[in-house]
C-alpha positions in Angstrom: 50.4 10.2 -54.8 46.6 9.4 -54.5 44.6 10.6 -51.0 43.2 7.9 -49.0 39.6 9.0 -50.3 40.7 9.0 -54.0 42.4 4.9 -52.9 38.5 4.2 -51.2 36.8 5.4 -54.3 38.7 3.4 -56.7 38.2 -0.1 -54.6 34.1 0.2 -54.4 34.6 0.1 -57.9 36.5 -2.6 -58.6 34.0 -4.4 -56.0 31.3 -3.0 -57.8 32.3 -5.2 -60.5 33.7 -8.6 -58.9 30.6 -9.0 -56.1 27.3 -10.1 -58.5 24.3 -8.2 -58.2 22.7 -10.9 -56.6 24.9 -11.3 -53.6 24.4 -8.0 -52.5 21.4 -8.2 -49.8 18.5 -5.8 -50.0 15.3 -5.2 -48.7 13.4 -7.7 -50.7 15.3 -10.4 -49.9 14.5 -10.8 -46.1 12.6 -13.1 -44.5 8.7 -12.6 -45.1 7.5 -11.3 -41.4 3.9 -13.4 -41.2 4.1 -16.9 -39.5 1.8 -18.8 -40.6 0.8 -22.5 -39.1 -1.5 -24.6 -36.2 -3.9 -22.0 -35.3 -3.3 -19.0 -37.1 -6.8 -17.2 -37.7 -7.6 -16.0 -41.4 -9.9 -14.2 -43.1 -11.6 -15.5 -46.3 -12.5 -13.0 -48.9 -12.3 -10.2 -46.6 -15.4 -11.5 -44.2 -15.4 -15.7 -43.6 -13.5 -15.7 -40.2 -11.8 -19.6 -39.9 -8.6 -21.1 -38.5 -5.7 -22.7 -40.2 -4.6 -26.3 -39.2 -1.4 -26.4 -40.5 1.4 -24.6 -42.9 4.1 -27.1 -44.9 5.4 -27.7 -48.4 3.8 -29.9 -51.0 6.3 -32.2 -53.4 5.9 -29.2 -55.9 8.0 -27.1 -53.3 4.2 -24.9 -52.9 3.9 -23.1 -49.5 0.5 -25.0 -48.6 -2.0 -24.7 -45.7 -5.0 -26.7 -45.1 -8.3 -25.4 -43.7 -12.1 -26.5 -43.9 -13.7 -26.7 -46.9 -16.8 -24.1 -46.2 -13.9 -21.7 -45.1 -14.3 -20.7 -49.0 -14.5 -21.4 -52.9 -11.1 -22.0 -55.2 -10.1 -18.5 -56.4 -11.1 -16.8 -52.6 -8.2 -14.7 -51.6 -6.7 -15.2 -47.7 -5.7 -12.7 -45.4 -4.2 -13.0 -41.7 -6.8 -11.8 -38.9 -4.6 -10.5 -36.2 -2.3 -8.1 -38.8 -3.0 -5.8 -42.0 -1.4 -8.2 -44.5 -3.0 -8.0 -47.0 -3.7 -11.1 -49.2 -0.8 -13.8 -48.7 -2.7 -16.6 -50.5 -5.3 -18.2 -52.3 -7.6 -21.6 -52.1 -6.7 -23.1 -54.7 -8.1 -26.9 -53.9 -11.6 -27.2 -52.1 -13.6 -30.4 -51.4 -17.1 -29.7 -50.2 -18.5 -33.5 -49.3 -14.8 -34.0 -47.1 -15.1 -30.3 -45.8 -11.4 -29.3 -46.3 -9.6 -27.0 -48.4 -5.9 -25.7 -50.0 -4.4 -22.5 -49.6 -1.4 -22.1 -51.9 0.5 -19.1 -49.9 2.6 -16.8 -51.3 6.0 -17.3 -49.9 7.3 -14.0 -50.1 4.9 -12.7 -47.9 4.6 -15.5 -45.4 7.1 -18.2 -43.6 5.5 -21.4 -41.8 6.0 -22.0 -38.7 5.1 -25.1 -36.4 4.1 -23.8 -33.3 1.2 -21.0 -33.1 0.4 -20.2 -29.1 0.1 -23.7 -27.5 -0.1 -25.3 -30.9 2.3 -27.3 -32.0 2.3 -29.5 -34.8 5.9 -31.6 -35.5 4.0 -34.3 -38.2 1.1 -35.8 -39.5 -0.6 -38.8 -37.5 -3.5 -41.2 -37.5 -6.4 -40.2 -35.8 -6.6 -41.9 -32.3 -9.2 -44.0 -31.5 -12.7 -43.6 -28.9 -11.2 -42.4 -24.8 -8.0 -41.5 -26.2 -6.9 -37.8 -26.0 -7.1 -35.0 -28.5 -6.2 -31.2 -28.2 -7.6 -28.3 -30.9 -6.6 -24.7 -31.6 -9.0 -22.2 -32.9 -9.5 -18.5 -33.8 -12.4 -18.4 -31.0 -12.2 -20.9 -28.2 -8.4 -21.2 -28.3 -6.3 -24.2 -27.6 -8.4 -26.9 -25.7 -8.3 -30.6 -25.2 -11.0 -33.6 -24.8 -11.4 -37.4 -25.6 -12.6 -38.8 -29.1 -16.3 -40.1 -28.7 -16.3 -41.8 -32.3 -13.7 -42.6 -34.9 -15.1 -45.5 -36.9 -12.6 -47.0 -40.0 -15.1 -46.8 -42.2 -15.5 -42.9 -41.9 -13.5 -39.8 -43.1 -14.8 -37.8 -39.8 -14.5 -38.4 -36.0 -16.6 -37.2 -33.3 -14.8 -36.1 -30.2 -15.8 -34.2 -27.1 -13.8 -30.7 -27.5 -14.6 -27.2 -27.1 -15.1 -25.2 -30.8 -17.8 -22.7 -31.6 -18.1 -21.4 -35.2 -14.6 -19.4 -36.4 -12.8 -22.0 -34.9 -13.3 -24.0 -38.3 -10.3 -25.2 -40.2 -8.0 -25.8 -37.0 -6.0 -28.1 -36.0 -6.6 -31.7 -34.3 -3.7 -32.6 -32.6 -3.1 -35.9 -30.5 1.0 -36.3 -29.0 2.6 -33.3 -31.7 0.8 -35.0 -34.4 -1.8 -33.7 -36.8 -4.9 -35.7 -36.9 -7.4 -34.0 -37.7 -8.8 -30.7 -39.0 -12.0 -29.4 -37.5 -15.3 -29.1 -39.6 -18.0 -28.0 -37.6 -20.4 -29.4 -34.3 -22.5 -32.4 -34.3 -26.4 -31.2 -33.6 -28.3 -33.1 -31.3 -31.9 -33.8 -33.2 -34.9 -31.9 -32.8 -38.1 -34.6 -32.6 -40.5 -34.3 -35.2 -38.7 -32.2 -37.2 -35.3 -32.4 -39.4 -34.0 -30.1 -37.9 -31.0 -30.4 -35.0 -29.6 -27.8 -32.2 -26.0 -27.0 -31.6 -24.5 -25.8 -28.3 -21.9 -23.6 -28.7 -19.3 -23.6 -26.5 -18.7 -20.3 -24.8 -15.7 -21.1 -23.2 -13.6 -24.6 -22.3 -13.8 -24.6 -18.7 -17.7 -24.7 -19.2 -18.5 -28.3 -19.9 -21.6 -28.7 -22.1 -21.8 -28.2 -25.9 -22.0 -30.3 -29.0 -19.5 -32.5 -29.6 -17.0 -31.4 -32.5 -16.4 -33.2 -35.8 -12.9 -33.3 -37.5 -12.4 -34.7 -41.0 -9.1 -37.3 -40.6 -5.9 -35.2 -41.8 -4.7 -39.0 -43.3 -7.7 -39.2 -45.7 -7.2 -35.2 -46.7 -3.6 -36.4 -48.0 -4.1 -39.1 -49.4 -6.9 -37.5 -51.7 -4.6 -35.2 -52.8 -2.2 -37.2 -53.2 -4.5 -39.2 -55.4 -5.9 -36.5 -57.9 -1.9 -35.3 -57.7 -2.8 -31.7 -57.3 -1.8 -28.8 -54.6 -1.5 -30.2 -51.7 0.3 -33.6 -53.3 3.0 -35.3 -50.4 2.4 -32.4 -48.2 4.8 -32.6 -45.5 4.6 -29.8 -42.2 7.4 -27.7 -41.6 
């Protein structure tokens, strides 16, 4: 008569061979640990520090994120700031005039997310027009809210009155859970007699004089890319 431990032995090996190899979990097949989305701070190429405005699939079923355009070049590799990841992705899509860019991630090192800090992004919107309310997240300044100055039809960028200083580029514009916007830099106030302009910096939100910030319309983003049917084509947030 066979011993318990002889019975044990003999059924791991008939399991052995009805359970696939592929059902068995492992290691490698857990969810990737880096959240990625709104407001996540990355590196470029191991120095440019900029922000990412958003994390979502393309129609391609690509793990895409969207940041400004002098964030990098197409082929600069992408780390996360705040851990030792590594590289989790590439830019793979840059356009310099619109200022925005295309990081194709590499899912098995990073999951989206939609909510980074106060950042929350549930869906793309249409940038709102002058008084009305806008919210940004950035690597430096944080998450802080103002009211658009300037956001004229015939324009891809808007002008609106919210803290950012340099870092904070590639972040999100947010108005009511929507992404509107992703930020591109700080409109300089001219210099007379020269062509040159001066920046103010903000230093911190609850200090109320700096240049205004410019955002490039998330709306014309997609539909370029949608356009030239590259990364990035009917990009969708998670």
């Amino acid at each position: 008569m066979p011993t318990a431990s002889r019975i044990l032995v003999a059924l791991a090996g008939v399991l052995a061979v009805l359970i696939p190899a592929g059902l068995v979990a492992s290691p490698a097949q857990a969810a990737p640990g880096y959240a990625v989305g709104p407001g996540t701070a990355i590196v470029v190429d191991g120095s440019a520090a900029c922000t990412l405005a958003v994390a979502g699939y393309d129609k391609a079923g690509r793990l895409i994120g969207l940041t400004a355009g002098h964030c990098g070049n197409v082929g600069s590799k992408v780390a996360l700031e705040s851990r030792r990841s590594g590289v989790v992705g590439m830019i793979v899509v840059k356009n310099k005039q619109v200022d925005y860019s295309v990081i194709n991630f590499n899912k098995a090192a990073v999951r989206p997310v939609r909510t980074v800090g106060r950042a929350t992004v549930t869906g793309i919107g249409q940038h709102p027009a002058a008084g009305q309310r806008v919210c940004k997240s950035g690597r430096t300044t944080g998450y802080s809210c103002g009211r658009v100055m300037e956001n004229s039809a015939r324009s891809y960028e808007t002008l609106n009155y919210v803290c950012a200083a340099p870092g904070d580029s590639g972040g999100p514009v947010i108005a009511n859970g929507k992404l509107v916007g992703i930020l591109t830099g700080g409109a300089g106030v001219a210099i007379p007699f020269t062509n040159a302009g001066l920046i103010v910096e903000c230093m911190h939100p609850a200090i109320p004089i700096y240049s205004p910030m410019i955002a490039t319309k998330v709306s014309v983003v997609l539909d370029q890319l949608n356009y030239y049917r590259t990364y990035g084509a009917g990009f969708r947030p998670v």
